[in-house]
Chimera marker file (.cmm) of the C-alpha trace (Angstrom):
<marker_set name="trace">
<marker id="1" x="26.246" y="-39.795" z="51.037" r="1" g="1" b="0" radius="0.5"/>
<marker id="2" x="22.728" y="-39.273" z="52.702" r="1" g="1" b="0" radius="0.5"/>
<marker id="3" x="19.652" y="-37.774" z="52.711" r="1" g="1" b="0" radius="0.5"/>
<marker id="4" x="19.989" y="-34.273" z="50.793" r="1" g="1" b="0" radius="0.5"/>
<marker id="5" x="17.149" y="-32.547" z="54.020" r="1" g="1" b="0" radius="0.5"/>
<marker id="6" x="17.183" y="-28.527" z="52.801" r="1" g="1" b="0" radius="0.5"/>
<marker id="7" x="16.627" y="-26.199" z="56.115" r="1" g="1" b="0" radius="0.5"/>
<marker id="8" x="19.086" y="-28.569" z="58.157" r="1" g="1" b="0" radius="0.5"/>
<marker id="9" x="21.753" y="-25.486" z="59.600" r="1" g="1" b="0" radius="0.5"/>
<marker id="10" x="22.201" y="-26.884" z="62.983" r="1" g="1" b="0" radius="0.5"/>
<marker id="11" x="23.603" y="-30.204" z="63.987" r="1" g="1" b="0" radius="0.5"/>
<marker id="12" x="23.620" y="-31.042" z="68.346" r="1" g="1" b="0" radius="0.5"/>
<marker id="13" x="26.070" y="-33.768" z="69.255" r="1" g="1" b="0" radius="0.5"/>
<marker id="14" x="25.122" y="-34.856" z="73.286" r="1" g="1" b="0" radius="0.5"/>
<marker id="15" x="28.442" y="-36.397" z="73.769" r="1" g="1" b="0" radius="0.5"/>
<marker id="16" x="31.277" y="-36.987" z="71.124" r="1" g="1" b="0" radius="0.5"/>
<marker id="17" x="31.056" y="-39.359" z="68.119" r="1" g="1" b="0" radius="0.5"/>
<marker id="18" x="33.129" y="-42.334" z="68.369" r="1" g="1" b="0" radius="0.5"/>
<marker id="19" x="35.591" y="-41.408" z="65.871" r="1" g="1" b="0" radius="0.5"/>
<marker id="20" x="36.493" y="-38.238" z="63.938" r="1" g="1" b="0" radius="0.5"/>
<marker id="21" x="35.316" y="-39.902" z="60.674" r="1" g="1" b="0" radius="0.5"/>
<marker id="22" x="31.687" y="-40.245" z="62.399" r="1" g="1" b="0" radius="0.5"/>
<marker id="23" x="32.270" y="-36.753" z="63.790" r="1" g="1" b="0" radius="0.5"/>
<marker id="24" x="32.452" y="-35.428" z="59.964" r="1" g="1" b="0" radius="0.5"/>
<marker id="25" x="30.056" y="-37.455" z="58.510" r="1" g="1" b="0" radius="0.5"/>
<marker id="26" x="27.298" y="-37.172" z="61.153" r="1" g="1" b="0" radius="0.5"/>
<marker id="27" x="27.957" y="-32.738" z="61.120" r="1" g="1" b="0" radius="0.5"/>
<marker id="28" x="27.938" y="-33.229" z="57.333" r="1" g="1" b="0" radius="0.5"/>
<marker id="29" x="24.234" y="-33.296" z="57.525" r="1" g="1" b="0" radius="0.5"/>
<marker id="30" x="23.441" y="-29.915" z="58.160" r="1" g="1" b="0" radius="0.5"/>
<marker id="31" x="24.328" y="-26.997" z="55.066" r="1" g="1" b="0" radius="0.5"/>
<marker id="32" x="23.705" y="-29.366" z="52.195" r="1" g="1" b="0" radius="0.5"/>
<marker id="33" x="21.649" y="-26.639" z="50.885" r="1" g="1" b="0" radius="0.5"/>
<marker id="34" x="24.956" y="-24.329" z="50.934" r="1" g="1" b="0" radius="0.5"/>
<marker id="35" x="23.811" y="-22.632" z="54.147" r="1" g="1" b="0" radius="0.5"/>
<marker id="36" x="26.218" y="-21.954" z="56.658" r="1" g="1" b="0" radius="0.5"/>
<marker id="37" x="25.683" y="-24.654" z="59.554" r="1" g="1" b="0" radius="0.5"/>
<marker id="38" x="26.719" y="-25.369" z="62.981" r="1" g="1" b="0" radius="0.5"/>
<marker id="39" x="27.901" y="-28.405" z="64.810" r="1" g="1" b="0" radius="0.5"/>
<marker id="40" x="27.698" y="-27.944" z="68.519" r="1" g="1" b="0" radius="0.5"/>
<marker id="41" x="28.935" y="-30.717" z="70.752" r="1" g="1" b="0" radius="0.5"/>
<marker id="42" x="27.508" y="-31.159" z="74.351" r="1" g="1" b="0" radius="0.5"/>
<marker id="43" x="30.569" y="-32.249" z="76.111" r="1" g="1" b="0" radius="0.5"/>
<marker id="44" x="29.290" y="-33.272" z="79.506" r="1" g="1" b="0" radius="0.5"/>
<marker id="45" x="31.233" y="-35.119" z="82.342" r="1" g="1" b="0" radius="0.5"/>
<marker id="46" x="31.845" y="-38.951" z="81.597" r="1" g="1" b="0" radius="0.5"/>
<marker id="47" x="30.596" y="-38.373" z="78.296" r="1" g="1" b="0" radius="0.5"/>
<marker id="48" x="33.956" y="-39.962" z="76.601" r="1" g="1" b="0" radius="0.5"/>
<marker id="49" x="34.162" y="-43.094" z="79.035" r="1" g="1" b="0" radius="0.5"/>
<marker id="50" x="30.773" y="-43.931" z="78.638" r="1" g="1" b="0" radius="0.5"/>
<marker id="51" x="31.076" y="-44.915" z="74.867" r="1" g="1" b="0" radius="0.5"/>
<marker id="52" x="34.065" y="-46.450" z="73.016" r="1" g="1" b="0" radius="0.5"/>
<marker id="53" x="35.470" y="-42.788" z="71.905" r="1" g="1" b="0" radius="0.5"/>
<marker id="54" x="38.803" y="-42.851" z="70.184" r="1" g="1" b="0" radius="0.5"/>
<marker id="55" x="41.754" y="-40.933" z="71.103" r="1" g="1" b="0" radius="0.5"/>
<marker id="56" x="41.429" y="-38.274" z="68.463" r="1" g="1" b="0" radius="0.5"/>
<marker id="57" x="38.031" y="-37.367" z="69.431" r="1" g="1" b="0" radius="0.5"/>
<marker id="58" x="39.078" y="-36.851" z="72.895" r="1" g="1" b="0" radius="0.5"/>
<marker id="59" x="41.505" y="-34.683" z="71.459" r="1" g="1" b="0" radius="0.5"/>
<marker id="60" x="39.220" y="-32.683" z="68.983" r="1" g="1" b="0" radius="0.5"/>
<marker id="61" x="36.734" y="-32.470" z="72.531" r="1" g="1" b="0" radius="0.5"/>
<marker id="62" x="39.495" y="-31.069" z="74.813" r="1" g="1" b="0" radius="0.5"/>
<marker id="63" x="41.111" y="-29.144" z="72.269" r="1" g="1" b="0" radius="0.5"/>
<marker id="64" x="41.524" y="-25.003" z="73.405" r="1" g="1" b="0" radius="0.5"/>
<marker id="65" x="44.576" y="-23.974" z="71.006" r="1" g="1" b="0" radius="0.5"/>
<marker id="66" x="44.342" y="-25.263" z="67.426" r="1" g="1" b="0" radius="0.5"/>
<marker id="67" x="41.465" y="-24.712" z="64.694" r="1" g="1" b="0" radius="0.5"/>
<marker id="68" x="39.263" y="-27.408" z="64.966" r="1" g="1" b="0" radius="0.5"/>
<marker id="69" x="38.607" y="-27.382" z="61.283" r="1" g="1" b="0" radius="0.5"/>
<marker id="70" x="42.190" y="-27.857" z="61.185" r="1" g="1" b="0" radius="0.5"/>
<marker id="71" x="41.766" y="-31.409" z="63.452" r="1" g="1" b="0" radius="0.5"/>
<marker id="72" x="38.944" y="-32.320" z="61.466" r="1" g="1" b="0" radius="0.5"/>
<marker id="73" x="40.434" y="-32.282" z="57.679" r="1" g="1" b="0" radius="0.5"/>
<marker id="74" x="43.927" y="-33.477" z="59.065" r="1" g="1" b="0" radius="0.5"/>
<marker id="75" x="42.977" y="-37.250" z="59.014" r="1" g="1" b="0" radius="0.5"/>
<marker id="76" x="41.710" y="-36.957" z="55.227" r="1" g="1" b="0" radius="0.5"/>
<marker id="77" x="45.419" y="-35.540" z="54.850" r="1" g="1" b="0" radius="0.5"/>
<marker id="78" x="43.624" y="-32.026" z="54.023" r="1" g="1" b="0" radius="0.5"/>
<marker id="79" x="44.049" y="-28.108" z="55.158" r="1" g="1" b="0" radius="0.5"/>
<marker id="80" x="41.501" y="-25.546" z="55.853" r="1" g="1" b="0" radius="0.5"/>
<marker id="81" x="41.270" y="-22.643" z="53.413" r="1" g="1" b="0" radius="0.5"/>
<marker id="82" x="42.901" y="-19.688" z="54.070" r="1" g="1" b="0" radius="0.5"/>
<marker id="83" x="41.501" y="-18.038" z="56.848" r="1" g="1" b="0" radius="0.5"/>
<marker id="84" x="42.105" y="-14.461" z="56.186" r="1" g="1" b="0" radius="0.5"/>
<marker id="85" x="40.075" y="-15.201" z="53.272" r="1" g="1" b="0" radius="0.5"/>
<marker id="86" x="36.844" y="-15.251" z="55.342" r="1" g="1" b="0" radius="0.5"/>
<marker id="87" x="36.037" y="-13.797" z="58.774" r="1" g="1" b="0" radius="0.5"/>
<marker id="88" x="37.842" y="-15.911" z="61.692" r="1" g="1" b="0" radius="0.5"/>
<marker id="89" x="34.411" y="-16.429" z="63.354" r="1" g="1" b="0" radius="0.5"/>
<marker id="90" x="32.613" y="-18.109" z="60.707" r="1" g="1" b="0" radius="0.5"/>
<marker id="91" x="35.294" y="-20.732" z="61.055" r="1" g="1" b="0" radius="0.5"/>
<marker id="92" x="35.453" y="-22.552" z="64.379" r="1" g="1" b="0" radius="0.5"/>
<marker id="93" x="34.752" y="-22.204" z="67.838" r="1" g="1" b="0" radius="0.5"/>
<marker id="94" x="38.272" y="-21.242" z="68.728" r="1" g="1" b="0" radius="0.5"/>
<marker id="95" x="38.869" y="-19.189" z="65.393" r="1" g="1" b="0" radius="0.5"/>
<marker id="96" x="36.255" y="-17.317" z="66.730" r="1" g="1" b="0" radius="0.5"/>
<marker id="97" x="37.828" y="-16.184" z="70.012" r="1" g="1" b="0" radius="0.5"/>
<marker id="98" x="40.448" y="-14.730" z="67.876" r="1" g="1" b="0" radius="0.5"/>
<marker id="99" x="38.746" y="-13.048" z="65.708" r="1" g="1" b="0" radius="0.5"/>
<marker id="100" x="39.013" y="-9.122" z="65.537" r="1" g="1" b="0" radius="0.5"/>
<marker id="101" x="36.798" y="-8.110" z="63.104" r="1" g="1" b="0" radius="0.5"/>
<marker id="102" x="34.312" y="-6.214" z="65.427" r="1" g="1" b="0" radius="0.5"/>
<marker id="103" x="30.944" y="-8.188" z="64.421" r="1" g="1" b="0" radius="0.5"/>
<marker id="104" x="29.156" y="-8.969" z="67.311" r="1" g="1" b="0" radius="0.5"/>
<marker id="105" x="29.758" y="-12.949" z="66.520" r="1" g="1" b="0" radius="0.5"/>
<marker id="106" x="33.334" y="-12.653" z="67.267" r="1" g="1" b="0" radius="0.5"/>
<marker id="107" x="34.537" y="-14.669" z="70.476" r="1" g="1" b="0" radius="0.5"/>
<marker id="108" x="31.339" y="-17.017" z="70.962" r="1" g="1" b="0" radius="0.5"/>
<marker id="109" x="29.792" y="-18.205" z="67.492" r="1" g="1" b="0" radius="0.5"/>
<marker id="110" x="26.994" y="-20.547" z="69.193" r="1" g="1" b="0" radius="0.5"/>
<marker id="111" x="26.087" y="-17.805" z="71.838" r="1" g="1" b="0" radius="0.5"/>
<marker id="112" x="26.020" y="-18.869" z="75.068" r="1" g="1" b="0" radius="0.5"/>
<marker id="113" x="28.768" y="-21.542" z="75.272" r="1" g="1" b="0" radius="0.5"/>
<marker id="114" x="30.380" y="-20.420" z="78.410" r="1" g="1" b="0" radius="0.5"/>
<marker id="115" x="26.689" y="-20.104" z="80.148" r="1" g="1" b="0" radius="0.5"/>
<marker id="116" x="26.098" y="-23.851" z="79.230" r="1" g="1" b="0" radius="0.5"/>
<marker id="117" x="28.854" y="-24.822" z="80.618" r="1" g="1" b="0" radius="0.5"/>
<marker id="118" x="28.615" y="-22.923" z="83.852" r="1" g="1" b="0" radius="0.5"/>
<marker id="119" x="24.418" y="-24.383" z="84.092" r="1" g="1" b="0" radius="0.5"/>
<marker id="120" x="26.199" y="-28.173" z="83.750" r="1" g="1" b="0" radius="0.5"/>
<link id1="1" id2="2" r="1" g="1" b="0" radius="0.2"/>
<link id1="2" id2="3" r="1" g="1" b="0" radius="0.2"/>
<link id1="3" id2="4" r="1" g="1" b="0" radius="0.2"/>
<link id1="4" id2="5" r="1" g="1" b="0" radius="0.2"/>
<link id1="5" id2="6" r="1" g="1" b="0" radius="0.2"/>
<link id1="6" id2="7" r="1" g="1" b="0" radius="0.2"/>
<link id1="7" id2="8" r="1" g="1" b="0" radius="0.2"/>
<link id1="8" id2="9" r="1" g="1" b="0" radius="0.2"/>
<link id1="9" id2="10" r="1" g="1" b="0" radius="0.2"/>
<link id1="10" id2="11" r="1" g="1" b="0" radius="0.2"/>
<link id1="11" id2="12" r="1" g="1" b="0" radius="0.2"/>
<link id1="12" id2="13" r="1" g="1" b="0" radius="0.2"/>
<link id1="13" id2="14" r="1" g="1" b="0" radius="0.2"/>
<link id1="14" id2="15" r="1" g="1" b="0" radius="0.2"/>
<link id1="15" id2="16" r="1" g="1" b="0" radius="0.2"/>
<link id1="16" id2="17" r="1" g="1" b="0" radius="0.2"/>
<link id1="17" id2="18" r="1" g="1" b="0" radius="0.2"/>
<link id1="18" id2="19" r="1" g="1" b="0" radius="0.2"/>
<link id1="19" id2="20" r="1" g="1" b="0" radius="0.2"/>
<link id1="20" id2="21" r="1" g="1" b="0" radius="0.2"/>
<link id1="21" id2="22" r="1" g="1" b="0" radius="0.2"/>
<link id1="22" id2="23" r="1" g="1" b="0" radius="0.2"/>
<link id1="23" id2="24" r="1" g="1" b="0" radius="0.2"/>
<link id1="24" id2="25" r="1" g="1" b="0" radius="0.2"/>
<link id1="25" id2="26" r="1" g="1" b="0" radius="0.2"/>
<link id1="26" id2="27" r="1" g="1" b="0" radius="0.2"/>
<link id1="27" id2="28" r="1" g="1" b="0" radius="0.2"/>
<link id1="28" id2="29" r="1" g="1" b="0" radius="0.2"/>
<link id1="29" id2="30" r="1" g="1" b="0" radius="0.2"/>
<link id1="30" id2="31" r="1" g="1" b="0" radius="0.2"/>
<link id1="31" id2="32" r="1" g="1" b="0" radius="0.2"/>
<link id1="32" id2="33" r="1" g="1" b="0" radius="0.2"/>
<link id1="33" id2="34" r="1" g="1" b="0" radius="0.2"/>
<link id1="34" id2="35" r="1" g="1" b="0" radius="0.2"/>
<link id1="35" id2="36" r="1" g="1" b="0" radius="0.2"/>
<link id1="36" id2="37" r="1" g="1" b="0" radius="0.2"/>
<link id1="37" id2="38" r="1" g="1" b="0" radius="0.2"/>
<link id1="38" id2="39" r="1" g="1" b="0" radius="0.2"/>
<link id1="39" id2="40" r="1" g="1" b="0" radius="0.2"/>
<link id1="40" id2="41" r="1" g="1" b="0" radius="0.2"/>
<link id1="41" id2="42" r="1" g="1" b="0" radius="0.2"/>
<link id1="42" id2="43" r="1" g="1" b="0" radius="0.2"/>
<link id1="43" id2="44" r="1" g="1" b="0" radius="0.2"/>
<link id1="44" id2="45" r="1" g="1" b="0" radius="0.2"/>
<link id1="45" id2="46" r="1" g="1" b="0" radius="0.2"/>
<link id1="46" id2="47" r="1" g="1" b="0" radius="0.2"/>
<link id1="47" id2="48" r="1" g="1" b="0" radius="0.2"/>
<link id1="48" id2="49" r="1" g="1" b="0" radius="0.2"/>
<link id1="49" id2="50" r="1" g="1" b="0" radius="0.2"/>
<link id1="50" id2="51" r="1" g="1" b="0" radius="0.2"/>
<link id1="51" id2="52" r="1" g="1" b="0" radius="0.2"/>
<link id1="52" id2="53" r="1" g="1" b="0" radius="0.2"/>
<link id1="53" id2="54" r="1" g="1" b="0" radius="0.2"/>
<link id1="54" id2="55" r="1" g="1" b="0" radius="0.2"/>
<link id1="55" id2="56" r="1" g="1" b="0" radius="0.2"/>
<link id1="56" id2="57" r="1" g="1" b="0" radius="0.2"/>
<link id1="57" id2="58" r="1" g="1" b="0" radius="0.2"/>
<link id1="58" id2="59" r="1" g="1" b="0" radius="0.2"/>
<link id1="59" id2="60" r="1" g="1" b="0" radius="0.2"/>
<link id1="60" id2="61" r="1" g="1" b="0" radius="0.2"/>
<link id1="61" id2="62" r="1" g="1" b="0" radius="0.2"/>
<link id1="62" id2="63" r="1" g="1" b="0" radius="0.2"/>
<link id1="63" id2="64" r="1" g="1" b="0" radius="0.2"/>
<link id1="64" id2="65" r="1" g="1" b="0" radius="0.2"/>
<link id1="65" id2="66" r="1" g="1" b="0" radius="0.2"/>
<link id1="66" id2="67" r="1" g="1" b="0" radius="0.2"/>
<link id1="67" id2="68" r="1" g="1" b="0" radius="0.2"/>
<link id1="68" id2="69" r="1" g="1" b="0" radius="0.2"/>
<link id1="69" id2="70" r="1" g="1" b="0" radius="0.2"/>
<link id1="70" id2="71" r="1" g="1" b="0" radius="0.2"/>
<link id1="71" id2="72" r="1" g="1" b="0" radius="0.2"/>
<link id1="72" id2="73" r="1" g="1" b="0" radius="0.2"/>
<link id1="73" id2="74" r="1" g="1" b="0" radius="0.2"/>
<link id1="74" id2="75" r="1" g="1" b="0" radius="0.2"/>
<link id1="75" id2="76" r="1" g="1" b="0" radius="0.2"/>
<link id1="76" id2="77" r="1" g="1" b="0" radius="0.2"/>
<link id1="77" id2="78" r="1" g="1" b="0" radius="0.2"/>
<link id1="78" id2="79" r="1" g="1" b="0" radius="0.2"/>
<link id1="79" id2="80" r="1" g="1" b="0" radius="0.2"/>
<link id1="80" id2="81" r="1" g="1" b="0" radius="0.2"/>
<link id1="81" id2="82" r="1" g="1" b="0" radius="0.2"/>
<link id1="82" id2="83" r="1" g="1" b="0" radius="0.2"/>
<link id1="83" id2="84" r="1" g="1" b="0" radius="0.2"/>
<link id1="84" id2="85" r="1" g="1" b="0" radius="0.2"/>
<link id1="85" id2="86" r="1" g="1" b="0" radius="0.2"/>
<link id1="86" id2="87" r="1" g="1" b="0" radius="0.2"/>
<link id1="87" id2="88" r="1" g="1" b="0" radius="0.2"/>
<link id1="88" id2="89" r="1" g="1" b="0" radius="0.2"/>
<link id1="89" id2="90" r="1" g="1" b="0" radius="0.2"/>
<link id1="90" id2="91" r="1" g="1" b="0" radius="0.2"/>
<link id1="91" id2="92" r="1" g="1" b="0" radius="0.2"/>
<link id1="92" id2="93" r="1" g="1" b="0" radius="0.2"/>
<link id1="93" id2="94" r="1" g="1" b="0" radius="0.2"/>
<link id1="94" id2="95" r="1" g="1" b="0" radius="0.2"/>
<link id1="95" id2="96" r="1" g="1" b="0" radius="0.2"/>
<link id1="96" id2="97" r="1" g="1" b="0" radius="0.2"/>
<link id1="97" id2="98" r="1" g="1" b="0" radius="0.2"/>
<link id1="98" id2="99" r="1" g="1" b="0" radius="0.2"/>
<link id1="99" id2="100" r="1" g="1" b="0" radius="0.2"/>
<link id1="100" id2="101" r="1" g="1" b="0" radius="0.2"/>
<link id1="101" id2="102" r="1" g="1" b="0" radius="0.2"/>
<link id1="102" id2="103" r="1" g="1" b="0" radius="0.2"/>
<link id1="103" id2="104" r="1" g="1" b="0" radius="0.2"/>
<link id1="104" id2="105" r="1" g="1" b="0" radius="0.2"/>
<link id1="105" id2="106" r="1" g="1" b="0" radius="0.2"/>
<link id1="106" id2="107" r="1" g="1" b="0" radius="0.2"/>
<link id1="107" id2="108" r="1" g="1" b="0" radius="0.2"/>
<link id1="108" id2="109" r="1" g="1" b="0" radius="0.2"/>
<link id1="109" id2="110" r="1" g="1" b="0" radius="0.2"/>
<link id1="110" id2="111" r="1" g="1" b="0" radius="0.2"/>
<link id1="111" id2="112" r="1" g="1" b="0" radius="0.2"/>
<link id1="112" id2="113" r="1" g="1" b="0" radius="0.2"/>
<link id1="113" id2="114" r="1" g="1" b="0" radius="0.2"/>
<link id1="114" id2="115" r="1" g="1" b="0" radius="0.2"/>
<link id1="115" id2="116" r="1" g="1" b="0" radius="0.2"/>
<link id1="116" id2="117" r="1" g="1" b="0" radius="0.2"/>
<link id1="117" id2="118" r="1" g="1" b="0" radius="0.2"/>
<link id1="118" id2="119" r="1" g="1" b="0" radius="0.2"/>
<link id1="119" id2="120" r="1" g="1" b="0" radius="0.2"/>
</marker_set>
């Protein structure tokens, strides 16, 4: 579905998507060149009550325990590859944070997560 754009590897959400099927679709845009992308979601402070955001987004936005690739296929009734098949911090933000491999990725994929939250 879409516009096929090569060069697309990062997608910036200022708020959450209304839904988790807008979520996907609207990330979906960036990699169709079978690069590895990035979605990065601003979360800032009335961001969900400003919009009609469903409940799972909220969810997927608060989320600190489970994969969030894992909360994204869920809905579609599907399950993440295997992650010890790939490195942990290729996968999600809080894959990432568990990941052990000793690349310098590991624990903050985007890089600088924690300083744009603290600069909020």
């Amino acid at each position: 579905m879409g516009v096929d754009v090569k060069g697309v590897n990062t997608i910036v959400h200022f708020g959450p998507s209304s839904d988790i099927d807008d979520y996907c679709q609207e990330s979906g845009r960036g990699g169709r060149d079978g690069s590895e992308s990035y979605a990065i979601l601003i979360n800032y402070s009335g961001s969900s009550g400003r919009y009609k955001t469903s409940d799972g987004m909220k969810y997927y936005v608060n989320n600190e325990e489970i994969c969030r690739r894992e909360l994204l296929l869920e809905p579609f009734g599907c399950k993440p590859n295997n992650t010890s098949s790939r490195t942990l911090h290729l996968c999600c933000d809080i894959c990432a944070c568990r990941c052990k491999c000793g690349d310098g990725a590991c624990g903050d994929p985007v890089g600088g997560k924690r300083h744009i939250e603290q600069k909020c």
